[in-house]
C-alpha positions as CSV (number, residue, x, y, z in Angstrom):
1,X,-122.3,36.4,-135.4
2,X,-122.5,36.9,-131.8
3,X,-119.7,38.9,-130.0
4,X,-118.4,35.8,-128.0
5,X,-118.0,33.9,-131.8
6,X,-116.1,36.5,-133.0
7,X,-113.6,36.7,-129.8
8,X,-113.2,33.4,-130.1
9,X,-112.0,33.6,-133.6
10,X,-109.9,36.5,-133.0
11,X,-108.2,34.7,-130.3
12,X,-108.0,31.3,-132.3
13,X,-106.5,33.6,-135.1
14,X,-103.8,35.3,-132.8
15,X,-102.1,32.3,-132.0
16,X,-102.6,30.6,-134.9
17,X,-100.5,33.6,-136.5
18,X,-98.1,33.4,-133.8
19,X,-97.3,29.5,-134.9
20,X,-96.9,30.4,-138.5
21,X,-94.5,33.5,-137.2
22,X,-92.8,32.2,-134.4
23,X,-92.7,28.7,-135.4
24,X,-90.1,29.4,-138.1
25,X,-88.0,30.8,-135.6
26,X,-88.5,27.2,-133.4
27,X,-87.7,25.4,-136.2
28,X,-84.6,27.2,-137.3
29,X,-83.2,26.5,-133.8
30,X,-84.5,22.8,-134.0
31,X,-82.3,22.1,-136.9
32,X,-79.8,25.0,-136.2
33,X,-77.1,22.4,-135.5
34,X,-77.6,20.3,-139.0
35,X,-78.6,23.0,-141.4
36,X,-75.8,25.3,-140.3
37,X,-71.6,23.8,-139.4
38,X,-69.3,26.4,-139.1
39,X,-69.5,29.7,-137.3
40,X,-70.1,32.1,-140.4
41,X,-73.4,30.1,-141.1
42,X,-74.8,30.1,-137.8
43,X,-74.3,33.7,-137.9
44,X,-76.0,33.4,-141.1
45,X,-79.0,31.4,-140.3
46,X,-79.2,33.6,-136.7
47,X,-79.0,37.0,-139.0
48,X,-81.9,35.2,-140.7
49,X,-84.5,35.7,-137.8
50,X,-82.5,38.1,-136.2
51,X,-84.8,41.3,-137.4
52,X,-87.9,39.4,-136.6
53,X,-88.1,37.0,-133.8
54,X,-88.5,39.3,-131.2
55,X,-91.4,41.1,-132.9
56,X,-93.0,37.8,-133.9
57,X,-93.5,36.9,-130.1
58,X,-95.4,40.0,-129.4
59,X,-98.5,37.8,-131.4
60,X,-97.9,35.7,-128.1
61,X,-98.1,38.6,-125.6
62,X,-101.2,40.0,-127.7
63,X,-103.0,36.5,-127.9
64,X,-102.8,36.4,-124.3
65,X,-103.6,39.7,-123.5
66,X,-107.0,39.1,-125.8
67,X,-108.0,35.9,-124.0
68,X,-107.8,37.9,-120.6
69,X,-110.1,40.7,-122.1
70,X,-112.9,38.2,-123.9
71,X,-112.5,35.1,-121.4
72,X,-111.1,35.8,-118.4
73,X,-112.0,32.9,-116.3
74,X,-110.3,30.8,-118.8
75,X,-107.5,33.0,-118.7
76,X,-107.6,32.5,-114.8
77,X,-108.0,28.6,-115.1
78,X,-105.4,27.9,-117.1
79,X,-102.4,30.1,-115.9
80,X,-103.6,28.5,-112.4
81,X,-103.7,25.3,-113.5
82,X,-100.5,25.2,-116.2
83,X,-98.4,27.1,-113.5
84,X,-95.5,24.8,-113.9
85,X,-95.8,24.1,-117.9
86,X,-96.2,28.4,-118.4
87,X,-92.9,29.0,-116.0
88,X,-91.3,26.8,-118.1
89,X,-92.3,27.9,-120.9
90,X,-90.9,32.0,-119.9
91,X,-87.8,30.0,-118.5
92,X,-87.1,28.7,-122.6
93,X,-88.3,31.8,-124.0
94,X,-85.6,33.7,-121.8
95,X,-82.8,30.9,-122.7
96,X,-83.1,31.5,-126.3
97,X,-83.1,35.0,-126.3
98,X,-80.1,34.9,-124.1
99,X,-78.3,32.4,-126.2
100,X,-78.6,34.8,-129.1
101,X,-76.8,37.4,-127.5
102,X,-74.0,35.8,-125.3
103,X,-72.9,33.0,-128.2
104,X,-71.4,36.8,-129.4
105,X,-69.7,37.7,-125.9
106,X,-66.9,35.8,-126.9
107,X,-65.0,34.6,-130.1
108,X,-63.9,31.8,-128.3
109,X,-65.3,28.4,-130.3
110,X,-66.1,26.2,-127.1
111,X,-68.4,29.5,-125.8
112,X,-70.0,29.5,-128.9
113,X,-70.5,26.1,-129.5
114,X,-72.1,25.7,-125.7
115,X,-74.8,28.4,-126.5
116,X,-75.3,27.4,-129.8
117,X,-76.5,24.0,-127.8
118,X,-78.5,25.8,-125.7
119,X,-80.4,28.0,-128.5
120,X,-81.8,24.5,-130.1
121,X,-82.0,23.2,-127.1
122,X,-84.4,25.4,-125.7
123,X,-86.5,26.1,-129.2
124,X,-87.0,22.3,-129.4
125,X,-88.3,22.3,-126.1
126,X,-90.6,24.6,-126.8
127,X,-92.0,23.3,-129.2
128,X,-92.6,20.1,-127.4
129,X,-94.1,22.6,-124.3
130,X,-96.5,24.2,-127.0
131,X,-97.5,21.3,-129.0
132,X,-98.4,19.6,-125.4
133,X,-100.1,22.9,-124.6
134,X,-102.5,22.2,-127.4
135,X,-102.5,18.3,-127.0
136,X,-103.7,19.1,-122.9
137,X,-106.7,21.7,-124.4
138,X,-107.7,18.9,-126.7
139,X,-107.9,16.3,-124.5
140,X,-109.4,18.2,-121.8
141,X,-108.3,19.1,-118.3
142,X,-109.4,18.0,-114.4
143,X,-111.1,21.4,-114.2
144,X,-113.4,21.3,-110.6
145,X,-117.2,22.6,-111.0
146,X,-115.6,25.8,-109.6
147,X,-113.8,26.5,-112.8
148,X,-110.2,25.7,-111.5
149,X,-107.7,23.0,-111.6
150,X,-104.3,21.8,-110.9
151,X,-102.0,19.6,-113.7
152,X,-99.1,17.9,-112.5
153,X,-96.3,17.2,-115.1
154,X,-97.4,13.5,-115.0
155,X,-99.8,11.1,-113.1
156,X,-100.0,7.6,-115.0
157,X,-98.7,9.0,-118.2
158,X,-102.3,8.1,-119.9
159,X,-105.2,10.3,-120.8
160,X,-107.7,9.4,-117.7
161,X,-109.7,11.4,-115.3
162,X,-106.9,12.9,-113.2
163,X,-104.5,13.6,-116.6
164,X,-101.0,15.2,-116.4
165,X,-100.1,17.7,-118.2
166,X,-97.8,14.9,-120.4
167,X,-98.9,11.5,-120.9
168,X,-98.6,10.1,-124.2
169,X,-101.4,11.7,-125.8
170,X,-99.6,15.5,-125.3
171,X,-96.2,14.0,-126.2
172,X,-97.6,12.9,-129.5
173,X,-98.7,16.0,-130.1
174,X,-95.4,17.8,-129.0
175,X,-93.1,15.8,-131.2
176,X,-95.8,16.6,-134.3
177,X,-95.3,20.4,-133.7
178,X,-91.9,19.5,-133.2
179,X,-91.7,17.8,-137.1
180,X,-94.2,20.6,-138.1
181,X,-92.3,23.6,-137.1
182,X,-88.4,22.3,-137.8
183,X,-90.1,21.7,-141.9
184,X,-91.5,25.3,-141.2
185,X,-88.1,26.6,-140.5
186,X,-86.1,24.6,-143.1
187,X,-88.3,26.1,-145.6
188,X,-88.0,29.8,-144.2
189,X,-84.2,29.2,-144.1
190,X,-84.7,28.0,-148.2
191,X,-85.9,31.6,-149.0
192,X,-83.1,33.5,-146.8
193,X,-80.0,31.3,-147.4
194,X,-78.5,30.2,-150.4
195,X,-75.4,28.0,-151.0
196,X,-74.9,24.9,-148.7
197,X,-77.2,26.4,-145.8
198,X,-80.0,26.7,-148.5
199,X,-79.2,22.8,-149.9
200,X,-79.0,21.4,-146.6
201,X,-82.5,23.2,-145.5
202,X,-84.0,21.9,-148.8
203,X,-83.1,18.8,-147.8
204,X,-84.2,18.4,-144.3
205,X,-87.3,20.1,-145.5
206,X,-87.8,17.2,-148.0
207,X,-87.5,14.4,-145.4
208,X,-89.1,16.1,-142.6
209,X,-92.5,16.6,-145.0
210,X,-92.6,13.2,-145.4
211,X,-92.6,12.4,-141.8
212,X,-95.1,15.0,-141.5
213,X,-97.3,13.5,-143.2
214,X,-97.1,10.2,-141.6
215,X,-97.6,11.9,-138.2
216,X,-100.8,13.8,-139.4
217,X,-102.1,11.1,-141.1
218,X,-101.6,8.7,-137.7
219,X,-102.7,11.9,-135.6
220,X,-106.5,11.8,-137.0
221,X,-107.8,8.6,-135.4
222,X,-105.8,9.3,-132.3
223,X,-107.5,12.8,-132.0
224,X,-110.6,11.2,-132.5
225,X,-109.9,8.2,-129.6
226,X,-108.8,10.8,-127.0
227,X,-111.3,13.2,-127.9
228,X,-114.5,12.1,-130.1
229,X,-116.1,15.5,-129.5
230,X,-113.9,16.8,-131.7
231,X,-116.2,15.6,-135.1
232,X,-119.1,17.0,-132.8
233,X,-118.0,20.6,-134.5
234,X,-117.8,19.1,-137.9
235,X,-121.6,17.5,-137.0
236,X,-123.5,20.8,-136.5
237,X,-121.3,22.8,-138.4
238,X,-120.3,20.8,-142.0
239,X,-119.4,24.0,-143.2
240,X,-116.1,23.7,-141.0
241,X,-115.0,20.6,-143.3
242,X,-113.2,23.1,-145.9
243,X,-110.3,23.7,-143.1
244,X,-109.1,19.9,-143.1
245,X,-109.9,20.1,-146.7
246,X,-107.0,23.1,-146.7
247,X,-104.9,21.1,-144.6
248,X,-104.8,18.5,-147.1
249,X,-104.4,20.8,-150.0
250,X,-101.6,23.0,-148.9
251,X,-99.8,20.0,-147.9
252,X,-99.9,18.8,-151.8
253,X,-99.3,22.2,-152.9
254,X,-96.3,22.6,-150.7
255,X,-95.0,19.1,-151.8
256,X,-95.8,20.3,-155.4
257,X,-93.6,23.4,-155.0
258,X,-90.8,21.9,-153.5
259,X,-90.1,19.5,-156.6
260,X,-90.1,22.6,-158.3
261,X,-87.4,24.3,-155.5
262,X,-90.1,27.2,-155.4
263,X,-88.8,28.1,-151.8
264,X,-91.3,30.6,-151.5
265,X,-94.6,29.6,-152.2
266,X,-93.3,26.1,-150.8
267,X,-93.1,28.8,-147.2
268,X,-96.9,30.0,-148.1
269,X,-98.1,26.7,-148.9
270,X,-97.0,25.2,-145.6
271,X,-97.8,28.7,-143.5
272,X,-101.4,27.5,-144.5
273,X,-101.1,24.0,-143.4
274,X,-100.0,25.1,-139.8
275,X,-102.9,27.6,-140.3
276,X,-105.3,25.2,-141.3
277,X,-104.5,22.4,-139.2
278,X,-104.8,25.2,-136.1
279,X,-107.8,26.2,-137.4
280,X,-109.6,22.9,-138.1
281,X,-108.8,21.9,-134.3
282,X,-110.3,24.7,-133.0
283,X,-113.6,24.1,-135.3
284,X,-113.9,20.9,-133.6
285,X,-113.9,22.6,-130.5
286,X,-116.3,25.2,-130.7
287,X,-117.7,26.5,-128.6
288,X,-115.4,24.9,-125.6
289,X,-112.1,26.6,-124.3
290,X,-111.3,24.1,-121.4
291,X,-113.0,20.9,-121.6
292,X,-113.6,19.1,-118.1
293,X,-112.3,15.5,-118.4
294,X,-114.7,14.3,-115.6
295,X,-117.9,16.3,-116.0
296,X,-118.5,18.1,-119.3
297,X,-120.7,20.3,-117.5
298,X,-118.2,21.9,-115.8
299,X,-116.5,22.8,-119.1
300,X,-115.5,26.3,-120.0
301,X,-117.1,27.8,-122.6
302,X,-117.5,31.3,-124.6
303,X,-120.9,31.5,-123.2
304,X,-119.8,30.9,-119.2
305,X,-116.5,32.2,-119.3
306,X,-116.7,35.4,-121.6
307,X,-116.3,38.6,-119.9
308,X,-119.4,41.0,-120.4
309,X,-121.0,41.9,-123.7
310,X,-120.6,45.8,-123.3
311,X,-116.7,44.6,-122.4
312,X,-116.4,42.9,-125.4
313,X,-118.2,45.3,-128.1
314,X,-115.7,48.5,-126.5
315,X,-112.5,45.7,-126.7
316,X,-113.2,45.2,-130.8
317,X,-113.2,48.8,-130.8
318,X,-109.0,49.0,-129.3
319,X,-108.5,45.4,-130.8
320,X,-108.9,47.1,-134.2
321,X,-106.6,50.0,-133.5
322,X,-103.7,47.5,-132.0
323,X,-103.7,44.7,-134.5
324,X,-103.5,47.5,-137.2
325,X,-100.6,48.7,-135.4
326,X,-99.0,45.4,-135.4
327,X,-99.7,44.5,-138.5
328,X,-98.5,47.6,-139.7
329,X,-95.2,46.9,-138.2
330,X,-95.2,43.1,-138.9
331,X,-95.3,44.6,-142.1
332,X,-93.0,47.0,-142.2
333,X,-89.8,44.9,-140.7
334,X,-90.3,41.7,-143.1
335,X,-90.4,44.1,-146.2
336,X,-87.6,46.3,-144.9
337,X,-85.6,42.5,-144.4
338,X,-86.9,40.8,-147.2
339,X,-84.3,38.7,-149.4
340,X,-81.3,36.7,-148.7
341,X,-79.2,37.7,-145.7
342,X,-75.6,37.7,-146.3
343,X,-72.5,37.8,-144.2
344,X,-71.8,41.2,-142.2
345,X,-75.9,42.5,-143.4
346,X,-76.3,43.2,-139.7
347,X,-74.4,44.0,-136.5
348,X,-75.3,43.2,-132.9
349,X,-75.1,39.9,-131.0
350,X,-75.3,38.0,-134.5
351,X,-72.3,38.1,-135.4
C-alpha cells in the first residue's frame, strides 16, 4: 500500500471515530429536551457524557492535525475556503461547552431552562454543520486550478458550478446526520440511564431508526445524482462493496437487538453503521479529497496534495506513539465510567 493510501485511511479513520465518539454526545443534546423533563434527569443524562465529551473531541483536533501533516494543501483549501462554515462550527463547539457549565451557575429554573435550550440548540446545529461538511466534500467544491476556493453560505440553493456551501443537496445530508446521531445518542443514553430516561431513549431510539432507514434508503440515488463518481470507487475497486454491505447489516443487527432491549450491542451495532456508512463514502471517493465541481482536473488528490514521502514515512512513526496514547486514554476513562450513572456520581458543573 503506498504511503499516501495509508494516510488517507488513517485520516478517513480519525474522523470516522470522532462521529461514532462525539456523535453520541450530539445526539444526547439533540433529544436532551425529550428524553430528559425535570432537572434531576438532565443532570443525569449531562453526568452521562460528562467524563467523556471533552476527550472525545480531541479525535477532532487529532483528525485535523493528521490531514495538515499528510495533505496539507487540502488542509489549506479547505479552512480557506469553509472559513465561515469552520468559525461556526468553533462558535457551537464553544456554546455547548459553555452551556454545560453555566446551566450550574445558578439553581434558579428559568437559568437553567435557557441553557438547557442553548446545549441542544447548539449540538443540533452541529450536526446539521458537519453532516453539510460531508454533503459539500461529496458534492464537490468551486476549487480554482490554483488549488483554492471560496463557498458562500448559499448561491441558488442547488448543486451547480458555483455551489454554496448549503443548497439542498448538503441540507439533506445535515438533517440525515441529524436522525443518525440523535438514534446514536438515544441508544448511548439506553446503556447509561435506566428508569423513565432509559424508556423514553428506547423509544425515540425505536422511531428515529425507522426514519433512518427511510433517509438512507432515499440518500443512495441522490448521492448517486449529485455525484455519479461516487460508484467510480466501487468500479475499480469491487472489493470496497463489503462496507455498504456492513452498513446494511449493522442496521438489521441493531434493529434485531433493540427488539430484544439489548442496549448495548444495539450501541455496537449502530457504532458500525455510522462507521460503515463513513467508510463506504470515502471508498467511493478514493483517491479525491476535494473534488473541483467545474474542472475535475483541478481536483485535489492524495497524489497532488500529499505532503512529501520522507514527511509522511517519519509522521507514521509519531502517529503511532500518539494514537496509542489516545487510545490508551480513550480507554482508560470509558472503563473507569462504565455503567449506569446515578444521581450525585459526580460533582462539577453537572449538577
Amino acid at each position: 500500500m503506498a504511503v499516501e493510501t495509508l494516510w488517507f485511511v488513517i485520516v478517513v479513520m480519525m474522523f470516522a471515530v470522532y462521529a461514532v465518539l462525539d456523535g453520541f454526545d450530539f445526539g444526547t443534546g439533540i433529544i436532551y429536551l425529550f428524553v430528559a423533563r425535570t432537572d434531576e434527569e438532565r443532570q443525569l443524562v449531562l453526568k452521562a457524557i460528562g467524563p467523556v465529551w471533552k476527550g472525545n473531541e480531541v479525535w477532532l483536533v487529532a483528525g485535523g492535525g493528521l490531514l495538515f501533516l499528510a495533505f496539507p494543501k487540502v488542509f489549506a483549501a479547505g479552512f480557506s475556503g469553509f472559513y465561515l462554515a469552520l468559525n461556526l462550527v468553533l462558535w457551537f463547539l464553544i456554546m455547548r461547552g459553555l452551556s454545560i457549565a453555566l446551566r450550574s451557575h445558578l439553581r434558579n429554573p428559568l437559568w437553567r431552562t435557557f441553557w438547557d435550550a442553548i446545549f441542544s440548540v447548539f449540538n443540533l446545529l452541529l450536526a446539521v454543520v458537519f453532516g453539510a461538511a460531508l454533503g459539500n466534500i461529496i458534492r464537490g467544491v468551486p476549487l480554482g486550478p490554483d488549488g483554492y476556493f471560496f463557498a458562500a453560505l448559499w448561491t441558488t440553493f442547488t448543486p451547480g458550478p458555483i455551489p454554496g456551501i448549503l443548497d439542498w443537496f448538503t441540507v439533506f445530508v445535515g438533517l440525515l446526520a441529524v436522525a443518525m446521531l440523535a438514534v446514536h445518542g438515544a441508544n448511548y443514553l439506553a446503556i447509561k440511564t435506566d428508569a423513565a430516561v432509559q424508556t423514553r431513549a428506547r423509544r425515540i431510539a425505536d422511531r428515529g431508526s425507522w426514519a433512518v432507514v427511510l433517509l438512507a434508503l432515499m440518500a443512495v440515488p441522490v448521492l448517486l445524482f449529485v455525484q455519479p463518481a461516487l460508484q467510480d470507487g466501487y468500479v475499480a475497486h469491487p472489493v470496497g462493496c463489503v462496507l455498504p454491505l456492513t452498513v446494511g447489516a449493522a442496521l438489521f443487527a441493531a434493529q434485531y437487538f433493540r427488539r430484544r432491549q439489548r442496549d448495548g450491542a444495539v450501541f455496537v451495532s449502530w457504532s458500525l453503521f455510522i462507521l460503515g456508512s463513513v467508510g463506504s463514502v470515502a471508498w467511493g471517493l478514493f483517491p479525491n479529497l476535494l473534488i473541483a465541481v467545474e474542472d475535475p482536473s483541478s481536483s485535489l488528490t492524495i497524489h497532488n496534495s500529499a505532503a512529501s514521502s520522507y514527511g509522511l514515512r517519519v509522521g507514521l512513526v509519531w502517529f503511532g506513539i500518539g494514537i496509542s496514547l489516545v487510545i490508551g486514554y480513550t480507554i482508560w476513562v470509558y472503563v473507569s465510567f462504565r455503567g449506569k450513572v446515578e444521581q450525585g456520581l459526580f460533582g462539577g458543573p453537572y449538577e
